[in-house]
N, C-alpha and C positions, 0 to 999 in steps of 0.2 A: 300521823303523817298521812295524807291523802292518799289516793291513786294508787300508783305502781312502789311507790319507795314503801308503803307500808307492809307489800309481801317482802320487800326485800332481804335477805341475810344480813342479820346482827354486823356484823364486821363492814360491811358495806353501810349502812345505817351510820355506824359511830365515823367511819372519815367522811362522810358527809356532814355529820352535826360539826365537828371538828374540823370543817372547810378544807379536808385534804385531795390536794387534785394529783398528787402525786403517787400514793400508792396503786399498787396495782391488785385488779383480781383477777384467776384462772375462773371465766364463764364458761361453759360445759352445756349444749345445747344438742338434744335428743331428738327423734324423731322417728315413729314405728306405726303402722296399721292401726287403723280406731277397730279394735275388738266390736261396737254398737253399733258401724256403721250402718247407716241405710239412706239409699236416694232418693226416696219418697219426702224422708226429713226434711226442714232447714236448722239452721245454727249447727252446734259443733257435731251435734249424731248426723249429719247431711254431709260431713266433709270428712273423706277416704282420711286424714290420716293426721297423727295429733304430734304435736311439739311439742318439748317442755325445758327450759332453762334452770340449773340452780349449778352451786359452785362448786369447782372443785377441790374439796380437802376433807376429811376426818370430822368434823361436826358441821354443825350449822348449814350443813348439807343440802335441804327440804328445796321441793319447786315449788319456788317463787311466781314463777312465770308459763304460763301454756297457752298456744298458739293452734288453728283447726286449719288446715290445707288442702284442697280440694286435688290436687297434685302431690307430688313427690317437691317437697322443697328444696334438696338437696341431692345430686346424682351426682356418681362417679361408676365409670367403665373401668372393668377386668381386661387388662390385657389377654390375661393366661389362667384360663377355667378347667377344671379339671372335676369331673362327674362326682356329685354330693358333695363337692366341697361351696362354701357360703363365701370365704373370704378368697377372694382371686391373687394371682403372683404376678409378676411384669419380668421380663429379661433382665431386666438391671439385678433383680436378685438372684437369680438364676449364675450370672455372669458376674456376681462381685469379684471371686478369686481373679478371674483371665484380668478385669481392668486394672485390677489391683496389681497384680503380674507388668502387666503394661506400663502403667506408672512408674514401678519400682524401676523396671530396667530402663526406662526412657531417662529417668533422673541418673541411673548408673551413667549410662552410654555418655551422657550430657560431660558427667563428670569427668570419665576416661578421657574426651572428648579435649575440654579443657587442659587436661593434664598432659595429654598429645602435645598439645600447641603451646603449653606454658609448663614445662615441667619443673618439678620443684629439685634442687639442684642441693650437692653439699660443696663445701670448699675449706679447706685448710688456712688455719690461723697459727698465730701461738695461743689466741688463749683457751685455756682448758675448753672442755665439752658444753658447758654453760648447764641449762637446769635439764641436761638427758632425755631433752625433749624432742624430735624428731617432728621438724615442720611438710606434710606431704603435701598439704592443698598444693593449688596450682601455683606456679609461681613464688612457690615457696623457697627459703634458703635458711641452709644449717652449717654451721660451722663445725668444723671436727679439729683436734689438736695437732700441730703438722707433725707431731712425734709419730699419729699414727699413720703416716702418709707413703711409707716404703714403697716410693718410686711411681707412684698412680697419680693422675692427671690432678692440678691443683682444680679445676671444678669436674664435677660428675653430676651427674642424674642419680638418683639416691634408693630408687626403685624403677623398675618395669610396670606399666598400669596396662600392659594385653592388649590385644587384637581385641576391637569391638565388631569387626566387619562381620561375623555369623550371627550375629545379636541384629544387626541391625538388616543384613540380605536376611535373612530367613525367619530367627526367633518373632522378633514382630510383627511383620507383614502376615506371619501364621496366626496370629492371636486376634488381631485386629481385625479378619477377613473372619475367623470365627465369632468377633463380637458382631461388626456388620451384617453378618447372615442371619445373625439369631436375633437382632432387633429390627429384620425384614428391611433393613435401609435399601442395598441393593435390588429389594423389588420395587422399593416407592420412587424411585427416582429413576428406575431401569436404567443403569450406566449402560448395558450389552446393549441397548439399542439403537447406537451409533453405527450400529458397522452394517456393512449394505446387505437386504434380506431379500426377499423374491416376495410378491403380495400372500402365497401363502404361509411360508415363513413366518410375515412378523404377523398376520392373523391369529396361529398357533399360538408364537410367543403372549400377545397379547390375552389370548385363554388360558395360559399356566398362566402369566401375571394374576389374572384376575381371580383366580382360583388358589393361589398364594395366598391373597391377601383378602380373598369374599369373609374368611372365619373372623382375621381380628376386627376389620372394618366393620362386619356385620353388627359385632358384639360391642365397637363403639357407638354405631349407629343405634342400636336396639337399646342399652345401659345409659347413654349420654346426649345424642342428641334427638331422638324422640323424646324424650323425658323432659328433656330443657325446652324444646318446642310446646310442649305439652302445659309447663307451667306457667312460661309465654303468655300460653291462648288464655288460661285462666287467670294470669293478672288483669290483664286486657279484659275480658268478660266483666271482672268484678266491677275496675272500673269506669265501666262504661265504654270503652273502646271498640266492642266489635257490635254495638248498635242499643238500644234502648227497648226494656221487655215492656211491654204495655200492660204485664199482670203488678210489677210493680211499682212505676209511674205513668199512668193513664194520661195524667195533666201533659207530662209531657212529648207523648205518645200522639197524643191528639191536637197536639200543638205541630207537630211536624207532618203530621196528614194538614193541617190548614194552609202549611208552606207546601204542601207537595214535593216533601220529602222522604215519603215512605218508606225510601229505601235503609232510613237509621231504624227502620222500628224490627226487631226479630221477627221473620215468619211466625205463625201459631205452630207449621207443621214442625218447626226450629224445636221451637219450647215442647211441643209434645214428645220429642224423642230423650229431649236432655232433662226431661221430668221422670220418664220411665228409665234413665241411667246407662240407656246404651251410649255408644260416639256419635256424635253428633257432625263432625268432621272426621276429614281424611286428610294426611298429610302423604305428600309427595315432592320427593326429593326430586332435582334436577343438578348434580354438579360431578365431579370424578368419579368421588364415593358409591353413588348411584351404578354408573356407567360399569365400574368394576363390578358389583354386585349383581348387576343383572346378567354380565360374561355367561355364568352356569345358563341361565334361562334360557337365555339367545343360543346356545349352543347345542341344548338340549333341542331345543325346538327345529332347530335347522338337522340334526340329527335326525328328527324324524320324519322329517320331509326328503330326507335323501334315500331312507326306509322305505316309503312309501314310492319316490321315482323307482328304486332296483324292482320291489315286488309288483308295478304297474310294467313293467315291460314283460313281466309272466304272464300277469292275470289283469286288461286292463281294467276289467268293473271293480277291481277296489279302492278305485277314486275315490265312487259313490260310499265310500266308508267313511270318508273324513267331511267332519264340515269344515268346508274351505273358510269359511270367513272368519271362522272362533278360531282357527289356526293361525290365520294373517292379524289378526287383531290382539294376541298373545303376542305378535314379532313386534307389530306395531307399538304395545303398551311397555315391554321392554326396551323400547328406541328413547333417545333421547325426545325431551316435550318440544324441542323446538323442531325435532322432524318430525312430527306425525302426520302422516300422510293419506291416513286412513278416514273414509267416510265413518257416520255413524250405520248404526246397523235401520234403521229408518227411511235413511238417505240411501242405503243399500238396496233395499226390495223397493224402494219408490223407481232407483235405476233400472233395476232389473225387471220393473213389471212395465216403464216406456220401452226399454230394448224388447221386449216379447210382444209388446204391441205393435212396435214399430216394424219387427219381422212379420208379423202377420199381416199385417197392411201391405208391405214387399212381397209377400207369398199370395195374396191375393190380385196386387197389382199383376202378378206376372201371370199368376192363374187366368185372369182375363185378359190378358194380353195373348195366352197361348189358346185359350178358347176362340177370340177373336179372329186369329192366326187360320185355327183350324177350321174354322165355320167362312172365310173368304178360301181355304183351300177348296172346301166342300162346293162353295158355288162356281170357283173355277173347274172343280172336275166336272159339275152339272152342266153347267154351259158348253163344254168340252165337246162332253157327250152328245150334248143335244144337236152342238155342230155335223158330229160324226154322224149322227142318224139320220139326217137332213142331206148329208151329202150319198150318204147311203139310198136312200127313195130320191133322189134326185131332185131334190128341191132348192139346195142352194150349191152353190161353186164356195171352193176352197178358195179362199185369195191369198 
């Protein structure tokens, strides 16, 4: 047998000779760190991390099948990490008993419930007891022998089925509000933030939210969707999607320089980083996830800038401690992408060196404006004078 069916397991083999499309097999698919990797490589020592396929049972066991992944093919997030531990927990197991709990008595209540409104009743006949079987569902009816009936109502209610009302005001609403809390629902959907708050108020709230929930979200974000981004870019890469390498198709490299479409061909400076194995991209998030997560930063950072206003009204040269710009451009880079507001740092000293040009041109305009100023004072006082001494020898009349 050619190809792939010749690794195949014996058992798999035989309902194929024997045209069975019906049976089934457990496939069982692995995947762990390549112990040889290296990125100077290509083929399988070139790719972080190895697959391998074979069945699930007691013989015939052997992989068949292995696969080389440049990425993680397969990611899943921990809800609930807990220091040295490998295998993570989620609340749901945490909280099996309470939902369990819940259930149970949600189906009691239901039932009481029923039995309320449709109780199961006896009544008096002549014939005997029948097979001493005692009907309680709802709605039920039992016949008793009217021999035994000394004087009691020919139908009754056959039992009492209780007050549900502390089951259902209290017992519940307590379990329930403890499953909600511990699977962070009420922070994801903030219900409390209906009710009217003052701007700093719901600012606040929104920093405990976001700090609630920075750990799981982080831990999803960092386990599940970097990862799945990540494999993303590498399918894309392999084929051919995010542009065309000119070390391994020249022909067609040099076909899209004759279109003056350069822009499919990978930079060199591209290929020289993702040769030597470091990231070649960066990814950045822009949606809630993000927003929450960056809560700590923004907080932190405005925290120190309110540090620095107290201890500037003591001493105010400790302005000159901070640089202004790597501070506003940390607030900036934690802002949502569609607000950024901030120049580059290029476009920054390009500003600040026309505004000091521009002051010095204003400071010299004035400079000679006030020279000017002073040098027609000077000739009005001289001529002044000259009046004055003129009128003194008696040479000219005052007019």
């Amino acid at each position: 047998m050619p190809g792939l069916l010749a690794k195949m397991p014996t058992a798999i083999k035989r309902a194929y000779e024997a045209n069975d499309h019906i049976i089934e097999f457990d496939l069982v698919f692995m995947w762990m760190p390549r112990k040889d990797y290296d990125p100077k490589l290509k083929g399988k020592r070139g790719a972080k991390f190895r697959g391998v396929w074979f069945l699930d049972q007691a013989a015939d066991n052997k992989i068949f099948c292995e696969e080389s992944f440049s990425e993680r093919p397969v990611n899943m997030a921990r809800m609930i990490k807990v220091r040295g531990e490998v295998y993570g927990r989620s609340s749901g197991t945490l909280l099996l008993s309470s939902i369990r709990s819940v259930n149970f008595m949600f189906a009691v209540t239901s039932e009481i419930l029923e039995k309320m409104a449709q109780p199961s009743l006896g009544v008096f006949g002549n014939s005997i007891f029948g097979d001493s079987v005692l009907d309680t569902s709802a709605d039920g009816l039992t016949v008793f022998n009217a021999t035994q009936m000394q004087g009691q109502a020919p139908v009754f209610p056959i039992h009492e089925v209780g007050d549900p009302t502390p089951i259902i005001q209290f017992l519940m609403p307590y379990l329930n509000e403890k499953i909600t809390t511990a699977f962070k629902i009420d922070a994801l959907l903030d219900f409390n933030s209906a009710k009217d708050m003052t701007a700093t108020e719901s600012l606040q709230r929104y920093n405990i939210r976001g700090k609630s929930l920075s750990g799981m979200l982080g831990m999803q974000k960092n386990e599940r969707l970097i990862p799945d981004c990540k494999r993303g870019i590498s399918i894309c890469l392999e084929v051919g999607e995010l542009g065309v390498n000119p070390h391994k198709d020249a022909q067609l490299a040099q076909r899209l320089t004759t279109l003056n479409k350069t822009e499919r061909i990978i930079p060199d400076e591209v290929l020289q980083v993702m040769a030597s194995g470091r990231p070649w991209y960066e990814l950045k998030f822009n949606n809630e996830l993000e927003k929450l997560i960056r809560t700590e930063a923004i907080q932190a950072l405005t925290q120190i800038i309110q540090g620095v206003t107290a201890i500037a009204a003591l001493y105010p040269d400790i302005i000159h401690a901070i640089k202004w710009y790597d501070l506003l451009k940390a607030l900036n880079d934690n802002l949502d992408s569609s607000l950024q507001i901030l120049v580059t740092a290029k476009e920054f000293k390009d500003i600040i060196a026309r505004a000091a040009q521009e002051r010095q041109q204003a400071m010299q305009l004035q400079a000679m404006q006030v020279g000017a100023g002073a040098q027609k004072d000077v000739a009005d006082a001289n001529q002044s004078n000259a009046k004055a001494r003129g009128i003194a020898n008696g040479q000219t009349t005052g007019q």
